[in-house]
Rosetta silent file (secondary structure, phi, psi, omega in degrees, C-alpha in Angstrom):
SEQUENCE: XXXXXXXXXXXXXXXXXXXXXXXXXXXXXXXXXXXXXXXXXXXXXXXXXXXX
SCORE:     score description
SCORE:     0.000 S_00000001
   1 L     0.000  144.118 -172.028  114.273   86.934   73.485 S_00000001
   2 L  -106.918 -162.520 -164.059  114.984   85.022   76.598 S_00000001
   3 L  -114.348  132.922  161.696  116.232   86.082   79.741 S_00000001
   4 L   -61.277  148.871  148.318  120.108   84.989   81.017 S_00000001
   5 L   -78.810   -8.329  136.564  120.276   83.150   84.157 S_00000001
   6 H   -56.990  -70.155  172.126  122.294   85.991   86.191 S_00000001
   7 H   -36.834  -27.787 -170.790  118.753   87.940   85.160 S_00000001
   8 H   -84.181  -57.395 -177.530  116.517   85.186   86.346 S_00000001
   9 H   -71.768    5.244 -172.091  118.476   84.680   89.682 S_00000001
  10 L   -54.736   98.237 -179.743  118.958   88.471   90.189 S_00000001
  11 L   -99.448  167.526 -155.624  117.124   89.056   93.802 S_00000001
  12 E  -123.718  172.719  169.569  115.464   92.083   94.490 S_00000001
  13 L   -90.918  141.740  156.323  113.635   93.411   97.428 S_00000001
  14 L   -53.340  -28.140  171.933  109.412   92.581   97.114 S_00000001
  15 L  -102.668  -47.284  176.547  108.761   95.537   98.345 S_00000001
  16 L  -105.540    1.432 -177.571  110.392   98.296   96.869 S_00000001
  17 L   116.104  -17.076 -160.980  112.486   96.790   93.749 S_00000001
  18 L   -85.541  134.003 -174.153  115.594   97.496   94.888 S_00000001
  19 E   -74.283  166.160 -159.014  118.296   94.812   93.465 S_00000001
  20 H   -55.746  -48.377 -167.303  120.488   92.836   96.038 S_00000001
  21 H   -61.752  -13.395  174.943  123.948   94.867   94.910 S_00000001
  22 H  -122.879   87.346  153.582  122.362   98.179   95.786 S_00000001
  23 L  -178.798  146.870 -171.349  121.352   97.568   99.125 S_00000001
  24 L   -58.356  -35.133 -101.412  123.413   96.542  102.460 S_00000001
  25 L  -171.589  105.910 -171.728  121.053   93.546  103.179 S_00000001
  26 E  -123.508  130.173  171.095  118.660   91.586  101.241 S_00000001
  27 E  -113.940  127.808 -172.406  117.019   89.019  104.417 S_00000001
  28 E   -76.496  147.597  135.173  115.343   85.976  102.454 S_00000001
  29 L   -90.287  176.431  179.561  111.538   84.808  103.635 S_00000001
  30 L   -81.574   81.011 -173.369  109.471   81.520  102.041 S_00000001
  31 L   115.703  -20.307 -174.508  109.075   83.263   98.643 S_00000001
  32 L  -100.510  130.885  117.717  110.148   86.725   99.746 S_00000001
  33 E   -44.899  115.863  164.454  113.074   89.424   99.966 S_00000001
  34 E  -124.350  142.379  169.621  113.565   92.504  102.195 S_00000001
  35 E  -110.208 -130.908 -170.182  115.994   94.651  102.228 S_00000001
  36 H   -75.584  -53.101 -146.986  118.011   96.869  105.073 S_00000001
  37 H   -92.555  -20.385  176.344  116.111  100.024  104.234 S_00000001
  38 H   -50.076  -63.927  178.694  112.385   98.356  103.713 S_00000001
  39 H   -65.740  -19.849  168.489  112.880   97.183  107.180 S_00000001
  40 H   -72.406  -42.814 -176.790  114.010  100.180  108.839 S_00000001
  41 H   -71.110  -27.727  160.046  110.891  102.089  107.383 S_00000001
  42 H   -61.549  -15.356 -167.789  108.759   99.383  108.589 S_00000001
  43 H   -75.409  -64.458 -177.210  110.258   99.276  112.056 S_00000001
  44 H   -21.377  -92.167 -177.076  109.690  103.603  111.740 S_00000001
  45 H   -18.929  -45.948 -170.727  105.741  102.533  111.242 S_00000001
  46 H   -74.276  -59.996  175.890  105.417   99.900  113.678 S_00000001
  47 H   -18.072  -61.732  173.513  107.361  102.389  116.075 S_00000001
  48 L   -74.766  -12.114 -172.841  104.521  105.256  115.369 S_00000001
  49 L    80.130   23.639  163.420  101.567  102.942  115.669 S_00000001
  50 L   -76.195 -158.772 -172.251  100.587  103.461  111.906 S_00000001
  51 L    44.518   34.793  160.680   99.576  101.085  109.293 S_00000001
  52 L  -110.385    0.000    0.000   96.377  100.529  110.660 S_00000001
């Protein structure tokens, strides 16, 4: 079975999965997707000095 093309082009965020219609914000990169809420918990992270 093959995929439609509205399934192929669907975009999603890379990090957690979430598809473009359930999220405010999807911001494109060179291969990549984020959405609103990825980037606020990364900002949160950067903010505390984690993720080292």
């Amino acid at each position: 079975m093959t995929r439609s093309n509205k399934e192929e082009r669907q975009l999603k965020c890379s990090f957690c999965g979430k598809k473009e219609e359930d999220v405010l914000k999807l911001v494109a990169g060179p291969g990549v997707y984020i959405c609103n809420e990825c980037v606020a918990k990364g900002s949160e992270i950067v903010e505390e000095g984690g993720g080292k």
